[in-house]
C-alpha positions as CSV (number, residue, x, y, z in Angstrom):
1,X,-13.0,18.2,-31.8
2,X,-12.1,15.7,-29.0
3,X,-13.0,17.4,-25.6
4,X,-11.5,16.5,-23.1
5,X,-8.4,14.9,-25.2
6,X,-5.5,16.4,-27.0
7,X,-6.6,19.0,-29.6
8,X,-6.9,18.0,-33.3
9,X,-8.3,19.7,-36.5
10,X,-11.1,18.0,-38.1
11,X,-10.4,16.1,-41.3
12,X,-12.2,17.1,-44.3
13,X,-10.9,14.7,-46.4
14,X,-13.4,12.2,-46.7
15,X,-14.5,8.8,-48.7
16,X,-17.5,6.8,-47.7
17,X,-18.2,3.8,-49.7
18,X,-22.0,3.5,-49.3
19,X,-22.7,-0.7,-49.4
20,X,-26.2,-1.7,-49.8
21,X,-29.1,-2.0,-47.5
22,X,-26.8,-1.3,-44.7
23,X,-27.4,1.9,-42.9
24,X,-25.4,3.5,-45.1
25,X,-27.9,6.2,-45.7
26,X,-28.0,7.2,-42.1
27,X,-24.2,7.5,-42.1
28,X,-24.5,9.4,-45.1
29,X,-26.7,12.2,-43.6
30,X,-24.8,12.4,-41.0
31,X,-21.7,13.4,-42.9
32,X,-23.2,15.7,-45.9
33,X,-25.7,18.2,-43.3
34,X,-24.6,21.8,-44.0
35,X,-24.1,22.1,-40.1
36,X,-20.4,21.0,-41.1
37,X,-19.6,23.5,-43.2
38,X,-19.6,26.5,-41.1
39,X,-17.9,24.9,-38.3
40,X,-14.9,23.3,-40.6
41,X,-14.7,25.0,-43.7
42,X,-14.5,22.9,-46.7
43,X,-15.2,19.2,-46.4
44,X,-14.3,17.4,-49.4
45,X,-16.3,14.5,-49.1
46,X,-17.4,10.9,-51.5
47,X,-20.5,9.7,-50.0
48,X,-22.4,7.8,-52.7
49,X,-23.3,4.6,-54.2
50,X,-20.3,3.4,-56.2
51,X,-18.3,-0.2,-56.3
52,X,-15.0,-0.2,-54.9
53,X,-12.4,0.5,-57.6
54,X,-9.4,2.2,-55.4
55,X,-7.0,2.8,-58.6
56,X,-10.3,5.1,-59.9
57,X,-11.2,6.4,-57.0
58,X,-7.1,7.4,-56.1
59,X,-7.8,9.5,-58.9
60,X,-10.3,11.8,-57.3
61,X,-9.5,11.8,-53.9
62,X,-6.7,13.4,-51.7
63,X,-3.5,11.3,-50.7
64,X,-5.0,11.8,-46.9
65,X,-8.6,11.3,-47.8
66,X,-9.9,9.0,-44.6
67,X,-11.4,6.0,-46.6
68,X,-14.8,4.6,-44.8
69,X,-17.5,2.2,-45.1
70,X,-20.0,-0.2,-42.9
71,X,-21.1,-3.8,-42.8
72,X,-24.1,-5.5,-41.9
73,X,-25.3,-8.7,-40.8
74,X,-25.6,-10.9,-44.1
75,X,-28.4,-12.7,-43.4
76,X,-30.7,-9.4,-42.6
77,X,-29.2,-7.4,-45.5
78,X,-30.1,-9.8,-48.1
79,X,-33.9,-10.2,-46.7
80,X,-33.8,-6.1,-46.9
81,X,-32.1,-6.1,-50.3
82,X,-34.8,-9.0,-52.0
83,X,-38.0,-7.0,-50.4
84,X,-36.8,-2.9,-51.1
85,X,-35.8,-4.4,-55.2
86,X,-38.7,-6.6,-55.3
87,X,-36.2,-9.3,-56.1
88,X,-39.2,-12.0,-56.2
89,X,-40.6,-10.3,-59.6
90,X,-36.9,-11.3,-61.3
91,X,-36.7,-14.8,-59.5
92,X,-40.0,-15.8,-59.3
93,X,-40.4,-16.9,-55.3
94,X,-39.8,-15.5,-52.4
95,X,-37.7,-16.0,-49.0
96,X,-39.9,-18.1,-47.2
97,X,-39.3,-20.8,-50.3
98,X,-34.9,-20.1,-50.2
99,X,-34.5,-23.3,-47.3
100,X,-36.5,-26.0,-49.6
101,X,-34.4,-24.7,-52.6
102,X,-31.1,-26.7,-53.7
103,X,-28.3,-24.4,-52.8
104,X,-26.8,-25.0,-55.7
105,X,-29.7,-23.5,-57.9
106,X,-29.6,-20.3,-55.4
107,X,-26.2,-19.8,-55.8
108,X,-26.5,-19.7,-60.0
109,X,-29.1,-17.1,-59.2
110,X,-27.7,-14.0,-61.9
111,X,-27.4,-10.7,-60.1
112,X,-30.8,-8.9,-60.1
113,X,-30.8,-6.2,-62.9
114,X,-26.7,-7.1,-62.5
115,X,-25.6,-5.6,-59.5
116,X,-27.8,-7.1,-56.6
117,X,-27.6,-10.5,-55.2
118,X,-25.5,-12.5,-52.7
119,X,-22.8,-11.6,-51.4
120,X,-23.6,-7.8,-51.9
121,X,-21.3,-6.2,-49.5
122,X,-18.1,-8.0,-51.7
123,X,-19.5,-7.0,-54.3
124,X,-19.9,-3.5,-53.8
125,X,-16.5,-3.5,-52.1
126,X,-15.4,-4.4,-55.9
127,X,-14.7,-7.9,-55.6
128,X,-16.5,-11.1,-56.9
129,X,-19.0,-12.7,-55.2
130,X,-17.7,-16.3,-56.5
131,X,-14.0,-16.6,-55.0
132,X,-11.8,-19.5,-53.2
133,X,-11.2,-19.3,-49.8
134,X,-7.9,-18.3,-50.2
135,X,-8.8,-15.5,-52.9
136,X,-11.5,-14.2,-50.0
137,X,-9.2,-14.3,-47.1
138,X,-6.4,-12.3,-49.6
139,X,-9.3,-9.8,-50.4
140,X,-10.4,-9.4,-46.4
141,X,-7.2,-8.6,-45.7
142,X,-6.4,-5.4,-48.4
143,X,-10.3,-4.4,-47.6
144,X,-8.7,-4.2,-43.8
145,X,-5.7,-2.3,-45.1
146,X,-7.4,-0.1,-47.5
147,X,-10.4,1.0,-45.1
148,X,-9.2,3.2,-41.9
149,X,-12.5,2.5,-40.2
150,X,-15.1,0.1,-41.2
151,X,-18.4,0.9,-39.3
152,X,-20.7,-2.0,-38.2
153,X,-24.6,-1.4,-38.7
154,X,-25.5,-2.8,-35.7
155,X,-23.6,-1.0,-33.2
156,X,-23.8,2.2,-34.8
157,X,-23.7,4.5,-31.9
158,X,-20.3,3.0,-31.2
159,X,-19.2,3.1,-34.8
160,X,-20.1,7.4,-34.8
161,X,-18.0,7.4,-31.3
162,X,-15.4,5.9,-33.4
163,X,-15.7,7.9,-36.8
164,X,-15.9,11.3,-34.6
165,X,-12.5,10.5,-33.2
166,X,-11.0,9.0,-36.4
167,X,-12.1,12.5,-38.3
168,X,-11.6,14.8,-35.2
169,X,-15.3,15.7,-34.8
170,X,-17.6,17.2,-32.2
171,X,-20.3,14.9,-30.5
172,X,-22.6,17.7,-32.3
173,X,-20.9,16.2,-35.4
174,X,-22.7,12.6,-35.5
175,X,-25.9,13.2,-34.2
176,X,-28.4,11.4,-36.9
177,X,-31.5,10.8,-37.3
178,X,-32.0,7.5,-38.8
179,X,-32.3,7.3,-42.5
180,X,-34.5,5.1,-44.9
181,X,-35.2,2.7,-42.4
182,X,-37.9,0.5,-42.3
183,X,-40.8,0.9,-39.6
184,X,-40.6,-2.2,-36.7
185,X,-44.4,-3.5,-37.7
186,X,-43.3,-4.0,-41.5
187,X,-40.3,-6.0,-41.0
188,X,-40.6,-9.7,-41.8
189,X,-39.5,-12.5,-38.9
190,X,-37.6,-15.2,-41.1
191,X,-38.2,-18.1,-39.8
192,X,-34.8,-19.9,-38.7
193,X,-34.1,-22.0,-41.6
194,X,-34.5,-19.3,-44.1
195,X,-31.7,-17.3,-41.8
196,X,-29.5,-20.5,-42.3
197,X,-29.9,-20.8,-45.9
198,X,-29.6,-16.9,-46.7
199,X,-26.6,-17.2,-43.9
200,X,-25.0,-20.1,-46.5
201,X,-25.5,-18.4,-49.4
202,X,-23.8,-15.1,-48.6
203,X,-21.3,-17.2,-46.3
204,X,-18.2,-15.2,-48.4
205,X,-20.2,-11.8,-46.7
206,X,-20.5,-13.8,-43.5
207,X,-16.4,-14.3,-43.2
208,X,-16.4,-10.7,-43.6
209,X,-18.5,-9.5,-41.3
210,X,-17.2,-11.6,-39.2
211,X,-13.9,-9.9,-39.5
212,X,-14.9,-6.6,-39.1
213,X,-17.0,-7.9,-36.2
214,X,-14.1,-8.5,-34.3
215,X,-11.8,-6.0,-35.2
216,X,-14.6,-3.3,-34.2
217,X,-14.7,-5.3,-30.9
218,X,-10.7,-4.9,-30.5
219,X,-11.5,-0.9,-31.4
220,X,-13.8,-0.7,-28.6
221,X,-11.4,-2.2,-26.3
222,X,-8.8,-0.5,-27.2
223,X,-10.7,2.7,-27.5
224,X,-11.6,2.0,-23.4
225,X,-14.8,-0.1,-23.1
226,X,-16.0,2.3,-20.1
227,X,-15.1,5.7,-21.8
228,X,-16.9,3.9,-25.0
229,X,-20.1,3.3,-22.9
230,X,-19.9,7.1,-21.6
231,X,-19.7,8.5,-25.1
232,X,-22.6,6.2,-26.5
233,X,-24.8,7.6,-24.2
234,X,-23.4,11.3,-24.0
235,X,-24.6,10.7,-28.0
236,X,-28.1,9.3,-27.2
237,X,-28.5,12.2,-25.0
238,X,-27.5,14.6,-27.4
239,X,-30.1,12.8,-30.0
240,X,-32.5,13.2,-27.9
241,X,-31.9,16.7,-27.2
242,X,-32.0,17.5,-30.8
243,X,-35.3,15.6,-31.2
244,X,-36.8,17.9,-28.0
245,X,-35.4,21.3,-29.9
246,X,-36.5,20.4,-33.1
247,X,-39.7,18.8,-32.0
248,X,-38.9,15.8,-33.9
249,X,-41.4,13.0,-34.2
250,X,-42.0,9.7,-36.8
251,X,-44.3,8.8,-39.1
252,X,-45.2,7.2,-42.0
253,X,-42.7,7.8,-45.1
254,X,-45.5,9.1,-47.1
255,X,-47.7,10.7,-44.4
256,X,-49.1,13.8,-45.7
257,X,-47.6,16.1,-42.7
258,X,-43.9,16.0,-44.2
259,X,-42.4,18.6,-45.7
260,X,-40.4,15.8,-47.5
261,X,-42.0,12.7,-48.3
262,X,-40.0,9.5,-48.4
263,X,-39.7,6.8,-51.2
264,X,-42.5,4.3,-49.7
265,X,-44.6,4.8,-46.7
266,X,-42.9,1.5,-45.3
267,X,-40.3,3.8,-44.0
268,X,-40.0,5.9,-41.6
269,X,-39.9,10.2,-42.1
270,X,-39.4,12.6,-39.2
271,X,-42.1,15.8,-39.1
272,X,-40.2,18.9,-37.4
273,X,-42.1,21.8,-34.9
274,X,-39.1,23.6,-36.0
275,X,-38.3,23.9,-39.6
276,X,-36.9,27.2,-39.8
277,X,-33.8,25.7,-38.3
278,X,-31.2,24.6,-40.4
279,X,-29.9,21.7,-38.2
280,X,-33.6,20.1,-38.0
281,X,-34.1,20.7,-41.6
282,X,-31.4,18.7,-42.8
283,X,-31.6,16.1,-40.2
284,X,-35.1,15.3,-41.0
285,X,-34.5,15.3,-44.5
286,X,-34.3,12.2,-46.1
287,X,-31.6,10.9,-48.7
288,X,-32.5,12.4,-52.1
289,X,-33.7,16.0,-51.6
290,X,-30.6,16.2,-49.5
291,X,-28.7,14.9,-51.9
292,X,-30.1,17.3,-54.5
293,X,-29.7,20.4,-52.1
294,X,-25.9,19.5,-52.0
295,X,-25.9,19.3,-55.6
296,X,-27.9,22.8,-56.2
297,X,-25.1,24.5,-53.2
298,X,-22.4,22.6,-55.4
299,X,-23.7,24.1,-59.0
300,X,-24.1,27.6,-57.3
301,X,-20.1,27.5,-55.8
302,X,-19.2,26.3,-59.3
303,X,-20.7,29.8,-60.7
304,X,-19.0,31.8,-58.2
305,X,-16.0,30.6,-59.0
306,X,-16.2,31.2,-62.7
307,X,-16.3,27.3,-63.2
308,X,-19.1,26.6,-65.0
């Protein structure tokens, strides 16, 4: 609900295009928690990995489904992308050795296990990752038209101000805990010449970064620069209230005090003080066991109502 502004029924009609190694796990969690369901009712809600195909996806969704997905800086998502796949193992060097390549030799580079490479965030967006310039401007502009809000991973607090509005949610709504992120001390510094290189051979993701860059800027402007700074930290505060009441703290992914360990102790996990509540279970859970306890609650509504 938007306090303080005109009243508005949530929106439970929901599509979020998860893209590749950017934060799209953390905006994931925060829309699939239970904590929704009692509030709104029925949220029917697409929040998994799948490449853009609208005339497939039409097919599933409602005519007023809210259709959402987030960008990241190209440079930094393709570092994550090679080091969480292990891209070296398929092309047989590593980052530090992409600025004495030829560009032209990292640019035949075939998609790794064919799905991952440059370009990512086109691609997953369902689009090529070799087009003209005037085939990637036409595709910038329907991803803008086709998208109602288009969240940038590194000013996610304002994006959650932005998606809270956008679906008529609470504050209570978008508090997160960050999701499958790697811990400070284990990311890599590229040196600057490997940024430029990686930077050049996803320069069809920079243009549309760039994009969304700046019409997330216009947002925030019109949105009320001031009123955006006040909800921001009316959001931290409320994170880090929820991190007091649920005696939240981090540690490694795999440390052996989590109820549920992550992936790879490069990552971070969240231990709770208070695990019998629900709100500080699911927010500390990470991606797949919350995945699979949506799955198990979907299999047992399916029984109840006779459909399975």
């Amino acid at each position: 609900m938007d306090e303080g502004g005109p009243r508005c029924l949530p929106h439970r009609h929901v599509m979020f295009l998860k893209t590749h190694k950017c934060a799209s796990t953390t905006v994931q969690a925060d829309m699939i928690p239970n904590k929704l369901l009692p509030l709104h009712g029925v949220v029917d809600l697409f929040a998994v990995h799948s490449r853009l195909n609208p005339p497939e996806h039409k097919r599933i969704l409602y005519n007023d489904t809210r259709w959402i997905t987030i960008v990241r800086e190209p440079a930094t998502l393709y570092e994550s992308l090679f080091n969480f796949f292990h891209m070296k193992n398929g092309y047989g060097f590593d980052l530090s050795q992409f600025s004495t390549r030829p560009m032209l030799e990292l640019e035949s580079l075939p998609r790794y296990g064919g799905k991952l490479g440059k370009n990512q965030m086109l691609f997953d967006l369902g689009y090529s990752d070799n087009m003209s310039v005037t085939e990637l401007r036409s595709a910038i502009e329907q991803l803008d038209k086709r998208f109602d809000l288009v969240m940038i991973s590194e000013y996610m607090d304002e994006s959650l101000v932005l998606l809270r509005h956008l679906l008529c949610w609470s504050l209570h709504d978008v508090v997160v805990f960050a999701k499958n992120a790697r811990r400070q001390e284990v990311k890599p510094t590229l040196e600057p010449r490997t940024l430029q290189a990686l930077r050049e051979l996803n320069s069809a993701d920079v243009l549309l970064y760039n994009h969304f860059v700046a019409k997330h800027r216009r947002s925030v402007y019109e949105f009320g620069v001031q009123r955006m700074a006040n909800e921001v930290s009316a959001l931290r505060s409320l994170r880090d209230e929820y991190y007091e009441v649920c005696g939240a703290r981090e540690v490694k992914g795999r440390d052996s005090s989590l109820k549920f360990k992550e992936y790879s102790g490069l990552v971070s996990g969240y231990v709770t003080a208070n695990n019998s509540d629900q709100n500080c279970l699911m927010l500390s859970m990470p991606e797949l066991p919350l995945v699979d306890t949506i799955r198990r609650r979907q299999k047992v509504l399916l029984n109840v109502d006779g459909l399975s």
